[in-house]
Each structure stands twice: as structure tokens, then as C-alpha cells.
PAZAPA-4460 file (N, C-alpha, C; in steps of 0.05 Angstrom, whole numbers, plus 32768, in hexadecimal, padded with zeros to 4 digits):
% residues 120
    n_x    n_y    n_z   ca_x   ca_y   ca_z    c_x    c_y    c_z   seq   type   mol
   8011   7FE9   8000   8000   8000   8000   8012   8019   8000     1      X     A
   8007   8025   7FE8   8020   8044   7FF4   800F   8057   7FFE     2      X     A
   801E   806E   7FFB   8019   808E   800F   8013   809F   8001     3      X     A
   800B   80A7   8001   800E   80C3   7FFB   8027   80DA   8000     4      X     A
   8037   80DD   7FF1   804E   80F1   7FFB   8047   8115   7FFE     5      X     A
   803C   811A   8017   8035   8130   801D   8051   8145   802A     6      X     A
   8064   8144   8023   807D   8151   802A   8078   8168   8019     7      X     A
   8084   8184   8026   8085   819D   801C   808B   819E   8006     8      X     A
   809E   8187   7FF5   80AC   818A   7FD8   809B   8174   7FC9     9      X     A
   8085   816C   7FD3   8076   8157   7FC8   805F   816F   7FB9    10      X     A
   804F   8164   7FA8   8044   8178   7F92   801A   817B   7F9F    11      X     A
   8025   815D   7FB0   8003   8159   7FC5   800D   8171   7FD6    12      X     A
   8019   817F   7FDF   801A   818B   7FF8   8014   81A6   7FF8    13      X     A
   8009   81B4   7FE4   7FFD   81C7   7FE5   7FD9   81C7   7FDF    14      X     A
   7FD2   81B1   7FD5   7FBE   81A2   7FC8   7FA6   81A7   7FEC    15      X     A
   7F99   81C9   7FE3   7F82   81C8   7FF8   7F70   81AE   8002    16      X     A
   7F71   819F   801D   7F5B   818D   8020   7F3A   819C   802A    17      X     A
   7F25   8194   8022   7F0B   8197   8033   7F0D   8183   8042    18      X     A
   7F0E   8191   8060   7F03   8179   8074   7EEB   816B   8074    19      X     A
   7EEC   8154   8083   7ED6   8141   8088   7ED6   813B   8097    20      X     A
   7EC0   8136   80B0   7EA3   8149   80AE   7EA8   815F   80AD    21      X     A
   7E90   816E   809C   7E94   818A   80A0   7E7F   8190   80B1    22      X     A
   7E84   81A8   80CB   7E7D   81AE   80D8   7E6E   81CC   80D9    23      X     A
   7E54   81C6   80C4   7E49   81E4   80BD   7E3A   81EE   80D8    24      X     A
   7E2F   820B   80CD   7E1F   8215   80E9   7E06   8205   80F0    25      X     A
   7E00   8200   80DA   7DE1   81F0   80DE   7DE6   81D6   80F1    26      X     A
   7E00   81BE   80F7   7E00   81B0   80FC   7E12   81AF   8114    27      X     A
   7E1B   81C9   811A   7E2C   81CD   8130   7E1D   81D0   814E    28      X     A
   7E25   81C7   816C   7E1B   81C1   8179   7E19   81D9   818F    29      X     A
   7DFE   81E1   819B   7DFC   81F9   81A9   7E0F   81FA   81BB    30      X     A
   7E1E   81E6   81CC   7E34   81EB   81DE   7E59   81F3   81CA    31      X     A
   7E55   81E2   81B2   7E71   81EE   81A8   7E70   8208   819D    32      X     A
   7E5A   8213   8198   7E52   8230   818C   7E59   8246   81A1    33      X     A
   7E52   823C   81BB   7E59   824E   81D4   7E7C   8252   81D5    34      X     A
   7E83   8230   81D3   7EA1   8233   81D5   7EA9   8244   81C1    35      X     A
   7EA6   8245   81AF   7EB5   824F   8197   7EB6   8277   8194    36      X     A
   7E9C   8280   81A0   7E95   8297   81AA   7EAC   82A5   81C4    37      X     A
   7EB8   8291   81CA   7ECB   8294   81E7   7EE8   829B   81DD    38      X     A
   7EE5   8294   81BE   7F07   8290   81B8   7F10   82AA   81A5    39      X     A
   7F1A   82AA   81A3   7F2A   82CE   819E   7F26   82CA   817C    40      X     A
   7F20   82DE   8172   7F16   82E0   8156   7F39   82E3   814A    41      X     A
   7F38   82D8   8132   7F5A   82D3   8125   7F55   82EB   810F    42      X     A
   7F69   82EC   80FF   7F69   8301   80E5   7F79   82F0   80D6    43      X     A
   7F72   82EE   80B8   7F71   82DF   80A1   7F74   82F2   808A    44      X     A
   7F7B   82E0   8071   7F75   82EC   805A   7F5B   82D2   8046    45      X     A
   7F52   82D9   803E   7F44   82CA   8028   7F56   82BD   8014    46      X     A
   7F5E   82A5   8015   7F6F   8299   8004   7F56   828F   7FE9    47      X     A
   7F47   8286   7FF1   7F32   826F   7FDB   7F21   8270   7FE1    48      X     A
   7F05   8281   7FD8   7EEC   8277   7FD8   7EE2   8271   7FC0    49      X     A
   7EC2   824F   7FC1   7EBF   825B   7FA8   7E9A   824F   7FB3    50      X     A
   7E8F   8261   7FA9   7E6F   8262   7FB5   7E64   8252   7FA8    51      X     A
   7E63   8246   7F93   7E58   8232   7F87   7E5A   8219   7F97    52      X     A
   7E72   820D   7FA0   7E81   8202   7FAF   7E7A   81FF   7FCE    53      X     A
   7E75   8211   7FDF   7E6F   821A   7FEB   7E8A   8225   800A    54      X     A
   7E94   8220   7FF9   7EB0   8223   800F   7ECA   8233   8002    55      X     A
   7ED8   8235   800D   7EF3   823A   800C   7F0D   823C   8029    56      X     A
   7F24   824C   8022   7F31   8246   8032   7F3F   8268   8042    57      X     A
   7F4A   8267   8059   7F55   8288   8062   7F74   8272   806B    58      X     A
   7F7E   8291   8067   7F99   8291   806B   7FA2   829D   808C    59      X     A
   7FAC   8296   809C   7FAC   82A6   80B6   7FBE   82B8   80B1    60      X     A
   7FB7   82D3   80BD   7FCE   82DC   80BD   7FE7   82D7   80D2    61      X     A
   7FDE   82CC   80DE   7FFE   82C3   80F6   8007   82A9   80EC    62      X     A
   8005   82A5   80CB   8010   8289   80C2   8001   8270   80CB    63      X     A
   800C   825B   80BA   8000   823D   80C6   7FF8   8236   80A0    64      X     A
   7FE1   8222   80B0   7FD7   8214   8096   7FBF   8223   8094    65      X     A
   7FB4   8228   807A   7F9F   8234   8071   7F81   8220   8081    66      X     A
   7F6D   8235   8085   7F58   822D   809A   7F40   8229   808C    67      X     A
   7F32   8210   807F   7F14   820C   8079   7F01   8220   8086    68      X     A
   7EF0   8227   806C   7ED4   8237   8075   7EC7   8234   806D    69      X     A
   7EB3   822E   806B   7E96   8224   8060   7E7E   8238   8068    70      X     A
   7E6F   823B   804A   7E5F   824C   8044   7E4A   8256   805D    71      X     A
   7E41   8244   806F   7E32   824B   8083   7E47   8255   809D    72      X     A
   7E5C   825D   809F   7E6A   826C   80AF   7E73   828B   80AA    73      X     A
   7E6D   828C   8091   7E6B   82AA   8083   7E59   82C1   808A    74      X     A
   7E68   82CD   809E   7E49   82E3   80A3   7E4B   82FB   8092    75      X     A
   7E2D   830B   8091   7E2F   8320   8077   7E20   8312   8067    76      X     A
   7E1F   8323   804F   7E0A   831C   803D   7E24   8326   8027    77      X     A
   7E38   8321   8020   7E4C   831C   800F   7E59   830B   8009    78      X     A
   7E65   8304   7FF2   7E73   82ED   7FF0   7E90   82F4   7FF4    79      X     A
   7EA1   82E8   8008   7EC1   82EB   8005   7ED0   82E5   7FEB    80      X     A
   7EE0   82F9   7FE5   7EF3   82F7   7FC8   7F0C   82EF   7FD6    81      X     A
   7F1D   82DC   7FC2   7F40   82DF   7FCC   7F4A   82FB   7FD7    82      X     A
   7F5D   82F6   7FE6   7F6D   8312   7FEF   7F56   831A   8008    83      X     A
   7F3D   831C   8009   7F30   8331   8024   7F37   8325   803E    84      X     A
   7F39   8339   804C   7F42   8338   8062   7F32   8331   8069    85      X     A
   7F2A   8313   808E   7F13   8318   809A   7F25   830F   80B6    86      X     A
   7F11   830E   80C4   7F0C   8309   80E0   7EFD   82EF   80E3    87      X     A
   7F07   82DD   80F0   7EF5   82C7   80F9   7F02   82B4   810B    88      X     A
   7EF5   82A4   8119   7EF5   829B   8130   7F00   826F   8129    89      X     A
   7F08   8262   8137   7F11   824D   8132   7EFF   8235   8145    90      X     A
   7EF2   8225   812F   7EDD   820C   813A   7EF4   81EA   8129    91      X     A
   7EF9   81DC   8150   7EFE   81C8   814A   7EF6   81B4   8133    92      X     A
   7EFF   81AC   8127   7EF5   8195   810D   7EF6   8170   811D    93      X     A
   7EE1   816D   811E   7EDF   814A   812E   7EE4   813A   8118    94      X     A
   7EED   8120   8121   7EEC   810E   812E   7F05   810E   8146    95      X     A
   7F24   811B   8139   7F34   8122   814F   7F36   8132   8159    96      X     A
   7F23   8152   814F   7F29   8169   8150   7F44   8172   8152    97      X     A
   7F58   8168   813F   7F72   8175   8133   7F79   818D   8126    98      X     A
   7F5E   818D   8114   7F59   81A1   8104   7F4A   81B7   8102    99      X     A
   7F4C   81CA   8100   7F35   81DE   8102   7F2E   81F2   80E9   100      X     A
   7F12   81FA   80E7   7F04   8204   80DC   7EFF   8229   80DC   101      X     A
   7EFD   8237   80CA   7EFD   8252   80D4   7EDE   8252   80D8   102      X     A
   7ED0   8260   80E6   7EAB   826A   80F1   7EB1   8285   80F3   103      X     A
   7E9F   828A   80EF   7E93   82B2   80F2   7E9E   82BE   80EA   104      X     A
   7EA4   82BC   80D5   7EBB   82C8   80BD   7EAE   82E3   80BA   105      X     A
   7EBF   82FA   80B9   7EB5   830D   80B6   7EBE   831F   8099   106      X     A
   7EBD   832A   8087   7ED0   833D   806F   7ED4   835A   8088   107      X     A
   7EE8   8359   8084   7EEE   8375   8093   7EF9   8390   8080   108      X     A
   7F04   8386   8069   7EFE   83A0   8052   7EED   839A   803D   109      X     A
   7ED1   839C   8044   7EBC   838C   802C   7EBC   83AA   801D   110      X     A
   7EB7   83AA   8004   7EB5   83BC   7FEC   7EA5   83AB   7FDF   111      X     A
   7E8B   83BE   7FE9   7E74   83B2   7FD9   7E71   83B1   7FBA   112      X     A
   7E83   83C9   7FB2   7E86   83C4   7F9A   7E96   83B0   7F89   113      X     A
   7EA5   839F   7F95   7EB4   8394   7F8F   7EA6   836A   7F8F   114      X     A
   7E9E   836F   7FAA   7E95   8353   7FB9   7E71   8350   7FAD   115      X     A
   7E6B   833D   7FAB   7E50   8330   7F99   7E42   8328   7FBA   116      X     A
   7E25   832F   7FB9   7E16   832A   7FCD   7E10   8304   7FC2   117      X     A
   7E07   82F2   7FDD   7E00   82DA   7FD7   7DF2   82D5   7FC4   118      X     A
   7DD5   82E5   7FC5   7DC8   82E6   7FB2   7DCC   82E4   7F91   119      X     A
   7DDE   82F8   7F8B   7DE5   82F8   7F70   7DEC   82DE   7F62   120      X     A
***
């Protein structure tokens, strides 16, 4: 059986994953919603969204690995573009909770002229 070679010089290793389960708002549990409300909001850039899709990915700004977001953690009535800056908060990903998820994502330089409401 082989591996997968996920090493920095391997060509998988930039190759964005979507986690599994995904842990949207609709299915998230009234006590981890509290926790998550308790934990200090981060600052990001918008690496990947794509709304069809319903997800994409933020970049932290204090480094690391880029952070899953899914369309029901998006607040506003905008869609995030690559590059915008936001604000949002970090929800464990189960079964080991190793991984985490960005929630309450916020655009913090939205230019409405620029950014497409959901609707559109």
C-alpha cells in the first residue's frame, strides 16, 4: 500500500483539503456556539472563496495553515473575494478536533462596489 507524499517539496502539499465532517451553523451544537463566542476573534486574509461551491479558504494573518469556511459562517449579506481582509473566530473540526474551521467571518474592508451581494 503506498502514501501519499505530502512533504513541502511534494506537488500534494499545497493541494487545499475540505474537511470532513463539516461542521456548518445549522448543525453546530448550542453549547460549542457558546464556546466559540469566548475565544478571541483572529484576522485573516481571503485566500479562496467560491459561492457556487459553497466554501473556501482564509489565510491567518499570524501564519500557519490556511483555515476552512463554509458558506453558513459568513456573516453579511456579501460574498468574500480573494485578498479581503476579515475577522473571524476558530470552531474545532471532530472527530479528533485537530483541525479547525474559521465561524463569524466578518469582511472588514467590504466595497460594496466591488463585492456581489448572495443574492446576485
Amino acid at each position: 500500500m503506498s502514501t501519499a507524499d505530502n512533504s513541502p517539496s511534494s506537488p500534494n502539499h499545497s493541494i487545499l483539503k475540505v474537511p470532513s465532517p463539516i461542521i456548518t451553523r445549522r448543525n453546530r451544537t448550542a453549547s460549542t456556539s457558546e464556546r466559540i463566542l469566548k475565544t478571541p476573534e483572529l484576522d485573516g486574509t481571503i485566500k479562496s472563496f467560491c459561492k457556487q461551491k459553497g466554501h473556501g479558504f482564509i489565510t491567518p494573518a499570524n501564519g500557519g495553515d490556511d483555515i476552512f469556511v463554509h458558506v453558513s459562517d459568513i456573516e453579511g449579506e456579501y460574498v468574500p473575494i480573494p485578498e479581503d481582509s476579515v475577522k473571524y473566530r476558530l470552531c474545532p473540526i471532530p472527530p479528533k478536533y485537530e483541525k479547525c474551521q474559521a465561524v463569524h467571518v466578518r469582511i472588514i474592508n467590504l466595497k460594496p462596489e466591488l463585492h456581489q451581494k448572495w443574492e446576485s
